[in-house]
C-alpha positions as a Markdown table, in Angstrom:
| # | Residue | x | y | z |
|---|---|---|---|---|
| 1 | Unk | 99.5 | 54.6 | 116.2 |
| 2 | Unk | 103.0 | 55.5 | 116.1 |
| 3 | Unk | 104.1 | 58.7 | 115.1 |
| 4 | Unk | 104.9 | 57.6 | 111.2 |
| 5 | Unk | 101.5 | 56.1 | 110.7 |
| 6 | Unk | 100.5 | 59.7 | 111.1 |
| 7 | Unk | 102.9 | 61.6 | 109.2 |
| 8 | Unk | 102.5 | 59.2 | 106.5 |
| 9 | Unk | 98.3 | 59.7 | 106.7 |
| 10 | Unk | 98.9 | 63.3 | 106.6 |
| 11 | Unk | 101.2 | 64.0 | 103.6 |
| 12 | Unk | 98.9 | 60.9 | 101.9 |
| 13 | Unk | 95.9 | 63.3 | 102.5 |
| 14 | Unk | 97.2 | 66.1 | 101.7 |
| 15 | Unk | 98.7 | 64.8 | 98.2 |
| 16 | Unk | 94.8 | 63.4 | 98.1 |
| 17 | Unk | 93.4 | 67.1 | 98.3 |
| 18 | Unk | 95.9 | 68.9 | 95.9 |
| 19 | Unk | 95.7 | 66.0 | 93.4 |
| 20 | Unk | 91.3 | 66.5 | 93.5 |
| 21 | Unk | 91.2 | 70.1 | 94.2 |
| 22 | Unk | 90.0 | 71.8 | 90.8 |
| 23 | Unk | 92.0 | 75.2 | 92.0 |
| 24 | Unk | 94.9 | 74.1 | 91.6 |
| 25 | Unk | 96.2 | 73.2 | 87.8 |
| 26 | Unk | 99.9 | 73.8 | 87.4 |
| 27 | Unk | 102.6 | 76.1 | 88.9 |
| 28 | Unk | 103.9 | 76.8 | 85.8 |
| 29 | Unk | 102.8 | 78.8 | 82.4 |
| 30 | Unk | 103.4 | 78.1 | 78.8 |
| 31 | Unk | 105.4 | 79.6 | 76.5 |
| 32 | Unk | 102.8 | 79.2 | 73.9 |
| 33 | Unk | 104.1 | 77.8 | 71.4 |
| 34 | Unk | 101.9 | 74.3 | 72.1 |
| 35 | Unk | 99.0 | 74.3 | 70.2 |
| 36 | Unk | 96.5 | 76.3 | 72.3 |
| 37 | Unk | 97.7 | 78.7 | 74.8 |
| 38 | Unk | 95.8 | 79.7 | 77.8 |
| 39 | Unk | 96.7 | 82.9 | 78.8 |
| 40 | Unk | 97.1 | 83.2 | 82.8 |
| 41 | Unk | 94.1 | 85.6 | 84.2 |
| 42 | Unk | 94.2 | 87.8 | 87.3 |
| 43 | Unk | 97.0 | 87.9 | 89.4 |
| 44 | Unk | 98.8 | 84.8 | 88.0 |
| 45 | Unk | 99.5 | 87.5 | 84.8 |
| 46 | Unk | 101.0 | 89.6 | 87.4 |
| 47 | Unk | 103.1 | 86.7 | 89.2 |
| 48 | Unk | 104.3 | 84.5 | 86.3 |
| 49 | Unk | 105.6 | 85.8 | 83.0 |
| 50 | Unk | 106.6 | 84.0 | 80.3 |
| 51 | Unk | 110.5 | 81.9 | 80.2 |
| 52 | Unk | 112.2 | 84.7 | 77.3 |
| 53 | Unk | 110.5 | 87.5 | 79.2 |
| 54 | Unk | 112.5 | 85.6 | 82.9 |
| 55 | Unk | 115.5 | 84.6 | 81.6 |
| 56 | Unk | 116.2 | 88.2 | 80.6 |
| 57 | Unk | 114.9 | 89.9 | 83.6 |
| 58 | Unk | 118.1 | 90.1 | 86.3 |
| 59 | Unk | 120.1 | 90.7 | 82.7 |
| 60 | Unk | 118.4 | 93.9 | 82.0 |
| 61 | Unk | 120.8 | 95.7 | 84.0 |
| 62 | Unk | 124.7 | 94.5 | 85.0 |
| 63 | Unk | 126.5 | 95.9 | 87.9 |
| 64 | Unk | 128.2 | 98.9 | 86.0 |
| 65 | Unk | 125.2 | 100.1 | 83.9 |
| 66 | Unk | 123.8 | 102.9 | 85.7 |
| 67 | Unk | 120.4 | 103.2 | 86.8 |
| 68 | Unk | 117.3 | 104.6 | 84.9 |
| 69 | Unk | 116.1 | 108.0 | 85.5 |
| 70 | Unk | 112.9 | 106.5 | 86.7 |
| 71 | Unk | 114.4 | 104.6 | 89.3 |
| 72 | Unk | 116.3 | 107.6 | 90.4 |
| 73 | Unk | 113.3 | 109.4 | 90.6 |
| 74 | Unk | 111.9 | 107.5 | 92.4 |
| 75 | Unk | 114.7 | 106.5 | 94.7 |
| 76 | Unk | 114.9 | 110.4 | 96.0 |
| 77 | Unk | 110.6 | 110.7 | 96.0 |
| 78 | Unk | 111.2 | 108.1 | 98.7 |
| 79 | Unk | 114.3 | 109.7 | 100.2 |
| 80 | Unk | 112.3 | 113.0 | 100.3 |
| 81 | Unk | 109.4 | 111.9 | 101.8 |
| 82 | Unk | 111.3 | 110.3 | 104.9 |
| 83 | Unk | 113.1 | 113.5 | 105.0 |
| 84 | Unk | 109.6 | 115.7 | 105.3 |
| 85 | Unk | 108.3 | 113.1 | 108.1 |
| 86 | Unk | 111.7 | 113.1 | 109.6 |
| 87 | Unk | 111.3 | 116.6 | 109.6 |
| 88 | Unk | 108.0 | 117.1 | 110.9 |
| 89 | Unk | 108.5 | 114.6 | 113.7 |
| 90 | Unk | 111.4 | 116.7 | 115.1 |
| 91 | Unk | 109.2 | 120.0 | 114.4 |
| 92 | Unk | 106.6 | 118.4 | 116.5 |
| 93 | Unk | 108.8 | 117.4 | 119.3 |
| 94 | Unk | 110.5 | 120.6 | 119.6 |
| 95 | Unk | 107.3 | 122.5 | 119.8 |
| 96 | Unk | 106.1 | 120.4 | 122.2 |
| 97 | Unk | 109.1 | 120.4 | 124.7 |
| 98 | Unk | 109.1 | 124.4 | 123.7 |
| 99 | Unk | 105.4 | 124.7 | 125.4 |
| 100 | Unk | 106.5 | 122.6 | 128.6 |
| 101 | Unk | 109.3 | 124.6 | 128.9 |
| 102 | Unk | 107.4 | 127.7 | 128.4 |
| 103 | Unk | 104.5 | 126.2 | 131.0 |
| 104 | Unk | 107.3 | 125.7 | 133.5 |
| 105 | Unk | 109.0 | 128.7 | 133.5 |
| 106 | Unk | 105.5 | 130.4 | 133.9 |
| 107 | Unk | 104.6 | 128.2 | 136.8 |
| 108 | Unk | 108.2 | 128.7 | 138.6 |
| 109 | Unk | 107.4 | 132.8 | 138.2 |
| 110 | Unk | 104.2 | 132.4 | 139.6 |
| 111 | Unk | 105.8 | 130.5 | 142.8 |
| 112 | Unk | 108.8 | 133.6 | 142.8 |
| 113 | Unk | 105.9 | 136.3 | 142.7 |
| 114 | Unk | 103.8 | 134.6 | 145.7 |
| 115 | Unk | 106.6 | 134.1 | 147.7 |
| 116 | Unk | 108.1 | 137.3 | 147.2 |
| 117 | Unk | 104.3 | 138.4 | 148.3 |
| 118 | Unk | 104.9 | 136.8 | 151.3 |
| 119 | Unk | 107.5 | 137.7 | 152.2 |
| 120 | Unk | 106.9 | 141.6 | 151.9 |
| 121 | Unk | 103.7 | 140.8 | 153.6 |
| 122 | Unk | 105.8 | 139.2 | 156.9 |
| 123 | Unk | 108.5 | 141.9 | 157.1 |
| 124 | Unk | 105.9 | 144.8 | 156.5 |
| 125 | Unk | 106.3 | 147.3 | 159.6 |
| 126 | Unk | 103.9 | 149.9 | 158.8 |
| 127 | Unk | 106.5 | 152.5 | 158.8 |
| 128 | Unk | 107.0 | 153.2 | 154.6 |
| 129 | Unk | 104.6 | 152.5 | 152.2 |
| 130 | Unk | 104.9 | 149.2 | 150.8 |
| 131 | Unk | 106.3 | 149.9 | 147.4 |
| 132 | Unk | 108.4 | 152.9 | 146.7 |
| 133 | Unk | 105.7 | 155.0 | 144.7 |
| 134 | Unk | 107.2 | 157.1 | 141.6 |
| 135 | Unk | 110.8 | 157.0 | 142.4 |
């Protein structure tokens, strides 16, 4: 079979399945004003809304109007948070860099204090104590 025999089969059987499929009804909702309205149930009350209620929706608000208190609210809520995880993911870093710093320093005085003890110990001639007592 050529390569159109199958693309024809394939959108003919998948036209088949959403024509017989009981799921699927109609992508769009009525405005109820035809005799019986169904009212959408679950999330297709959430997803569609009725045609006055989406005409109007991008016309709530024009480009000059300013913005609702709630939506500024909630604009610097988000803001806020990213600040406090901003904040506490520097904090974090800092503190840890602080403690290798603090680890290295330690270990580079412990390598200063043996070798110091070395050295006194290889130039020590037995003729004055080793450390100056009480001076």
């Amino acid at each position: 079979m050529s390569w159109t025999h199958l693309v024809f089969l394939s959108l003919l059987a998948t036209l088949l399945i959403l024509t017989l499929s009981p799921g699927v009804r109609s992508a769009s909702v009525r405005d109820g004003r035809e005799g019986k309205a169904a009212e959408p149930k679950g999330s297709a009350r959430r997803v569609f809304m009725p045609d006055a209620d989406g005409a109007n929706f991008f016309k709530k608000r024009s480009r000059r109007s300013g913005k609702y208190e709630a939506e500024v609210l909630a604009e610097q809520r988000v803001r806020m948070s990213a600040d406090e995880r901003r904040r506490e993911y520097y904090d974090e870093q800092r503190n840890e860099f602080e403690n290798y710093v603090e680890e290295e320093r330690d270990e580079q005085d412990e390598r200063t204090r043996e070798k110091t003890e070395q050295w006194r110990e290889f130039h020590y001639d037995g003729l004055y104590p080793r450390y100056p007592r009480g001076w």
